[in-house]
N, C-alpha and C positions, 0 to 999 in steps of 0.2 A: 504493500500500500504506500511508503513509502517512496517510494523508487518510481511509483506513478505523480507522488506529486512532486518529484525532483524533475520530472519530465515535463510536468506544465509547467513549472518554474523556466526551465532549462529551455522550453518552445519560444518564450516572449522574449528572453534574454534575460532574465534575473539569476542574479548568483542564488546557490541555493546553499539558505545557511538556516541554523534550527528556528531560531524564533519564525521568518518566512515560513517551514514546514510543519511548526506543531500551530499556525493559524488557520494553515489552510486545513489541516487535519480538525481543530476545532471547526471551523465552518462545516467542513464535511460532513461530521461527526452531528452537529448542532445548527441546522440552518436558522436565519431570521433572530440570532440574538444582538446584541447591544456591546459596544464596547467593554462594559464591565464585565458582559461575560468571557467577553473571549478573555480579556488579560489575565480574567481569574481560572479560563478551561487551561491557557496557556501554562500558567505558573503553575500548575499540579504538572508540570511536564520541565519546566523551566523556572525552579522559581525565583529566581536573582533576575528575569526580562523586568526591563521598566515599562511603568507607561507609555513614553515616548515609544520607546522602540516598537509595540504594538500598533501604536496609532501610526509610525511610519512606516510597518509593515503594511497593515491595513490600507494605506494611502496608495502605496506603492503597487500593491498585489490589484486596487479597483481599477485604477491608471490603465494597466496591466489589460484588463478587461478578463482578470480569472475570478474578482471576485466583484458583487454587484453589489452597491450600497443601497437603500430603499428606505424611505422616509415618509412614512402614511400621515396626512397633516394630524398633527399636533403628537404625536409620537418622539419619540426616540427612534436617532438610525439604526438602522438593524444591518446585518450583512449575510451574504448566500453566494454559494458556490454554484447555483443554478443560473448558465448565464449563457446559456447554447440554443439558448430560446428565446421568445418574447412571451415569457406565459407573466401574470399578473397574480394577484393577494388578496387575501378575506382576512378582516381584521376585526377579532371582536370591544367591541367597545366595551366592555366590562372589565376584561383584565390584560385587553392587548396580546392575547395569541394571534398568533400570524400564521397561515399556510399558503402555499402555491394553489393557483387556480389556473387553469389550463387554457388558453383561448377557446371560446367558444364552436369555433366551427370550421372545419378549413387551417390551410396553413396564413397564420398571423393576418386574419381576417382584418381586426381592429389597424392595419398599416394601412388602409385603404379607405385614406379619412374622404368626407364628403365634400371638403375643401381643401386643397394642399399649400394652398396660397403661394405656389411658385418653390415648397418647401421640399427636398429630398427625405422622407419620411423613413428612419430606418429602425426607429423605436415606438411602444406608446405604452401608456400605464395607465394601467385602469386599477381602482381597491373598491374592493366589496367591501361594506363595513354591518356590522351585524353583530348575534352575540354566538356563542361557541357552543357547543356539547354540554360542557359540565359546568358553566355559569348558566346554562338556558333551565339545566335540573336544579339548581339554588335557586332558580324564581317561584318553580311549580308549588 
């Protein structure tokens, strides 16, 4: 597992050193968390990384286009290693779980806006917002 992601490192041109591999391994491991978590999944792996060096990893690795930052309004960033698609997110408004939501139909139907205003369309993000599973059973 390792050695795959010394190989996405190694595709973009980034040196491959531990704190870069135990983030991406955290994202992998834990999609859609928040920089506290990563520094905290990292430091059970590494625990002398600083903050900085996470957050320049993080910087580095989205640049990169291996890892995707996503920001649901009024949330906190989150980050994900799902980034070979254009698929979008349901976010519950209770306790802010986050999952991937698939485009609806077709390949990246939502690129095929109804106006493009002259624009090169190569993205687009759509959030569900709603409540989850197991906050919808705390209401009942």
């Amino acid at each position: 597992m390792t050695s795959d992601l010394a190989e996405q490192l190694r595709a973009v041109s980034l040196r491959v050193t531990r704190p870069r591999l135990a983030v991406l391994a955290a994202l992998r491991d834990h999609p859609h968390v928040d920089t506290d978590t990563v520094i905290a999944l990292v430091r059970a792996d590494l625990p002398t990384v600083s903050h900085q060096a996470v957050y320049d990893v993080l910087r580095a690795l989205t640049d990169a286009r291996l890892v995707r930052r996503i920001e649901p309004a009024g949330a906190t960033a989150r980050y994900e290693t799902r980034v070979a698609d254009n698929h979008h997110h349901v976010v519950c408004r209770s306790c802010g779980a986050i999952a991937d939501v698939d485009c609806a139909a077709g390949h990246s139907p939502c690129l095929s806006a109804s106006d493009d205003h002259g624009f090169v369309i190569d993205e687009a993000e759509v959030v569900y917002w709603g409540t989850c599973p197991d906050c919808s059973e705390g209401k009942s």
